[in-house]
C-alpha positions as CSV (number, residue, x, y, z in Angstrom):
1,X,-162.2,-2.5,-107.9
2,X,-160.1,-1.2,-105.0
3,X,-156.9,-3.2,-106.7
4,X,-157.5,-1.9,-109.4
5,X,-157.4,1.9,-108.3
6,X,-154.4,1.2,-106.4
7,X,-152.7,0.0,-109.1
8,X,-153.8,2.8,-111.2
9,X,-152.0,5.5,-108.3
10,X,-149.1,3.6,-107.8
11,X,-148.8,3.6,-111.7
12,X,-148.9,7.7,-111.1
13,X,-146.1,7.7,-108.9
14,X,-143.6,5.7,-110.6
15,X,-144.3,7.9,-113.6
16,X,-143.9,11.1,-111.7
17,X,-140.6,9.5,-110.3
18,X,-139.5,8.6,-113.7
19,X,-139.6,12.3,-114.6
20,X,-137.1,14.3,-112.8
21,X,-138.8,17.3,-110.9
22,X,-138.2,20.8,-112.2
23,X,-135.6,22.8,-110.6
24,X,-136.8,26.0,-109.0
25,X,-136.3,29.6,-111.1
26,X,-132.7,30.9,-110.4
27,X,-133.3,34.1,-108.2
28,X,-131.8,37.1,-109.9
29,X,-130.0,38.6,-107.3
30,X,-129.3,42.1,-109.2
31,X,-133.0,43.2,-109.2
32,X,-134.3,45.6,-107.4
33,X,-135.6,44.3,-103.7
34,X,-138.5,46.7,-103.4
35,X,-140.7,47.7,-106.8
36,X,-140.1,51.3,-108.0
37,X,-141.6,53.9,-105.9
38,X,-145.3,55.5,-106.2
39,X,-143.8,58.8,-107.4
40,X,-140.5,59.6,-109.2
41,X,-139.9,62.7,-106.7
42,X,-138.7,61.3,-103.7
43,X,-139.6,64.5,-101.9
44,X,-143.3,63.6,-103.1
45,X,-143.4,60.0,-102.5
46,X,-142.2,60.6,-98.7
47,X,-145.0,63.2,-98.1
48,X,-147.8,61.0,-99.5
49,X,-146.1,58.0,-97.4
50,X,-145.9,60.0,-93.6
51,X,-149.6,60.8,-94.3
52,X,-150.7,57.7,-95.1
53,X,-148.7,56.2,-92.0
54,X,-150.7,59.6,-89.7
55,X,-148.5,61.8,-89.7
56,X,-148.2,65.3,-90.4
57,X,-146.6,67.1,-93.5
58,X,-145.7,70.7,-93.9
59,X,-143.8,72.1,-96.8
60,X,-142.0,75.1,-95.2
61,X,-140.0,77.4,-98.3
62,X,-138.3,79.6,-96.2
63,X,-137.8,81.0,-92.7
64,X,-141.0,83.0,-92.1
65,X,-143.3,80.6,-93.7
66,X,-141.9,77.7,-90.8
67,X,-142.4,80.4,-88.6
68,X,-146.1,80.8,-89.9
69,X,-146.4,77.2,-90.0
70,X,-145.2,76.1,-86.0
71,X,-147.3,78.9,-85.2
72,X,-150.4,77.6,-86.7
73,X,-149.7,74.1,-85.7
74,X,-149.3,75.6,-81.3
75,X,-152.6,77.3,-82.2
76,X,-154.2,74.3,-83.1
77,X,-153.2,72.3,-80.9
78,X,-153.0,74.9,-77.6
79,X,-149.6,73.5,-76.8
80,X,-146.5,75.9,-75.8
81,X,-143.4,76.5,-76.7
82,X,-141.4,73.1,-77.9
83,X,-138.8,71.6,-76.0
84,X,-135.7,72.2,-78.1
85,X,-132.0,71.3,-77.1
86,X,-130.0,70.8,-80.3
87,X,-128.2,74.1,-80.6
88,X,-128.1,74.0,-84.8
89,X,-132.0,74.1,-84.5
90,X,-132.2,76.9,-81.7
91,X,-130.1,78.9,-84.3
92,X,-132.3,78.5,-86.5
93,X,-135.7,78.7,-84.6
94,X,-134.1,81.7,-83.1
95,X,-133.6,83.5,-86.4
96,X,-137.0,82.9,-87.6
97,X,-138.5,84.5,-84.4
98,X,-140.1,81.2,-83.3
99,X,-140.4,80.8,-79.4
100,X,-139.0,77.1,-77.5
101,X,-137.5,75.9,-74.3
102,X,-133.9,75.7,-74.8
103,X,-133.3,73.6,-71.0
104,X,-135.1,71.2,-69.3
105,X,-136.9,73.5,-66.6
106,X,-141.0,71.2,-65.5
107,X,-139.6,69.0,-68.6
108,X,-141.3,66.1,-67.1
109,X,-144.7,68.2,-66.1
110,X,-144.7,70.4,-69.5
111,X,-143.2,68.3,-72.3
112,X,-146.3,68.7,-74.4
113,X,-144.5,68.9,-77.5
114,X,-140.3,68.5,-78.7
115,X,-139.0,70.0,-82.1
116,X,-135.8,67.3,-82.7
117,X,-133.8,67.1,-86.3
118,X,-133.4,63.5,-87.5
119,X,-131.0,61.5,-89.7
120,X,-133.0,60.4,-92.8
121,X,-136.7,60.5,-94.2
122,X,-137.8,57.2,-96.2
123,X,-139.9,57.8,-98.7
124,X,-140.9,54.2,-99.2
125,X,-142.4,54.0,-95.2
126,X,-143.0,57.4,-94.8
127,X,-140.7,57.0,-91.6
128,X,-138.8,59.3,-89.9
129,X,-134.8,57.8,-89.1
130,X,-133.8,59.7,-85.8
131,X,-131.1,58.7,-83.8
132,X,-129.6,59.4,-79.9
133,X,-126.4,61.4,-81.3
134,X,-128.1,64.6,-80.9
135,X,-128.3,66.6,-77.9
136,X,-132.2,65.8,-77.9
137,X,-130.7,62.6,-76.6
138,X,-133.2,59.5,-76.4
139,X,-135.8,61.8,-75.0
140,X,-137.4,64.5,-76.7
141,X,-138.6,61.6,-80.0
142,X,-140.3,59.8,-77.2
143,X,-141.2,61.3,-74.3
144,X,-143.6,64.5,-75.2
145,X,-146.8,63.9,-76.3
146,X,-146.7,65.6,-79.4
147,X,-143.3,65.2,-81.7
148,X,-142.4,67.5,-84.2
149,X,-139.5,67.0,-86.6
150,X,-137.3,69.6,-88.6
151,X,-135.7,68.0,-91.4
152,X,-134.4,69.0,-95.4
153,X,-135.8,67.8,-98.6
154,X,-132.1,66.4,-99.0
155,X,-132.5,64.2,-96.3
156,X,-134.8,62.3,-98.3
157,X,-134.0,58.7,-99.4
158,X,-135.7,55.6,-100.9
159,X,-135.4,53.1,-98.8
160,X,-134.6,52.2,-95.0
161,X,-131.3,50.3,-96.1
162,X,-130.1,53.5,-97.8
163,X,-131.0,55.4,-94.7
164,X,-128.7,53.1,-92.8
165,X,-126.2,53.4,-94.9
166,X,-126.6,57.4,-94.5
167,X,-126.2,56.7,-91.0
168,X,-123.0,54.6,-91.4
169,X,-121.1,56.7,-93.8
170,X,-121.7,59.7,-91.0
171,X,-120.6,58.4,-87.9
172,X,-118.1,55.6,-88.7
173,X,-117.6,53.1,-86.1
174,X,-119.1,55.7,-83.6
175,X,-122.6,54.8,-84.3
176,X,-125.3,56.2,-81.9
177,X,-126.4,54.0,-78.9
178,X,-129.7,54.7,-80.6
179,X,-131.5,54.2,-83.6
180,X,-135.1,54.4,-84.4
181,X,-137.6,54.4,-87.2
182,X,-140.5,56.3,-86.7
183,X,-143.6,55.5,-88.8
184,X,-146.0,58.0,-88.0
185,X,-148.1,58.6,-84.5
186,X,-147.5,55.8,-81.6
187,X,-150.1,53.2,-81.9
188,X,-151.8,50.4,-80.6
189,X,-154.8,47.9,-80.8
190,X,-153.7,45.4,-78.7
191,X,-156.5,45.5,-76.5
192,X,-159.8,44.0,-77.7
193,X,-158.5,45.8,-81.1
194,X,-158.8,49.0,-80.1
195,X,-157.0,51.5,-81.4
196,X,-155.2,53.8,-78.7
197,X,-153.0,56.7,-79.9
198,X,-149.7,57.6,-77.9
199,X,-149.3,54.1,-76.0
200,X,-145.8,54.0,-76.3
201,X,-144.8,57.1,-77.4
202,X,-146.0,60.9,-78.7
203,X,-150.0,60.6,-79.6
204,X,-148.9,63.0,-82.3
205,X,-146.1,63.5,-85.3
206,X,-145.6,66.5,-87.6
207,X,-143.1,67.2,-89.7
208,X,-141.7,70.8,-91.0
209,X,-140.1,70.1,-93.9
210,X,-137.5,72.9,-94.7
211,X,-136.0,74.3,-98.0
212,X,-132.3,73.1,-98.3
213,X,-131.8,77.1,-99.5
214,X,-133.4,78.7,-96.5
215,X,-130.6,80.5,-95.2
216,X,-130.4,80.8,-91.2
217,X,-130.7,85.0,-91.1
218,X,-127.9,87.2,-89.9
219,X,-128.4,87.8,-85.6
């Protein structure tokens, strides 16, 4: 009995051997990577993506309503003032009446919350692309405990290797010492799977998404 099952798998094998093996489907290199996104307005999709991630999302139309909106958010959260050094967004912060910290005065002791620009917003993540080329530097996207971002529906893109791309075409071989996706509030569970908010970075990101129109006012 045993002889004959052997025989019986060895007669498998050198029929499967007879026949050659299929060959593996050719991949089809010019498809699409990713599948298409959730919603055909980019703006949309990014919105529903940094929420879903934690983060924050307000639609700002024009000057007054981000002034209404940072103003709601600092009355929410009882922080002050944000830490703001890039001089395009003081302009701007200063013509809609909105109050910051333009130098680093107690930075280390105050920085409850930064206002930073950044280079790109994926819609696919729902992260946030900032880089070190600003004058926030490094610090102000990692330091404070709460991070708030300033950025333009045109800044929106797909997917992170259009984002990088974004960043390439801008600065050339000069590319920032630092680049960093942010995909929504620091987080971590590493410990007994806990999670624990601002671990390695701000406990808290909201972003004020601006009108491409909304014209910086006269001084």
């Amino acid at each position: 009995m045993a002889e004959s099952s052997r025989a019986a798998v060895l007669a498998r094998i050198r029929q499967s051997l007879a026949q050659p093996a299929p060959l593996p489907p050719r991949p089809d290199f010019t498809a699409p990577v990713h599948p298409p996104l959730n919603n055909s307005d980019a703006v949309v999709a990014f919105a529903e993506s940094f929420q879903r991630v934690g983060g924050e999302f307000y639609y700002c139309e024009s000057l007054a309503q981000l002034a209404m909106q940072v103003a709601g958010f600092r009355e929410r959260q009882q922080v002050g003032p944000p830490y703001v050094w890039e001089p395009e967004l003081q302009a701007l912060l200063q013509a809609a009446g909105i109050a910051f910290r333009a130098d680093e005065t107690d930075f280390i002791e105050r920085a409850d919350v930064s206002l930073t620009s950044c280079e790109a917003l994926v819609a696919r993540t729902g992260s946030v692309l900032v880089s070190a080329a600003t004058a926030s530097g490094r610090r102000l996207s990692i330091y404070p405990d709460q991070h708030l971002v300033l950025a333009r529906p045109s800044q929106v893109v797909a997917d992170i290797g259009e984002a990088l791309r974004a960043v390439q075409a801008r600065f050339g071989t000069q590319m920032p010492s630092v680049i960093s996706l942010t995909s929504g509030p620091s987080r971590t569970a590493d410990i007994e799977k806990t999670l624990v908010l601002g671990a390695h970075g701000p406990r808290r990101l909201a972003l004020f998404l601006l009108e491409d129109d909304a014209e910086i006012l006269p001084l």
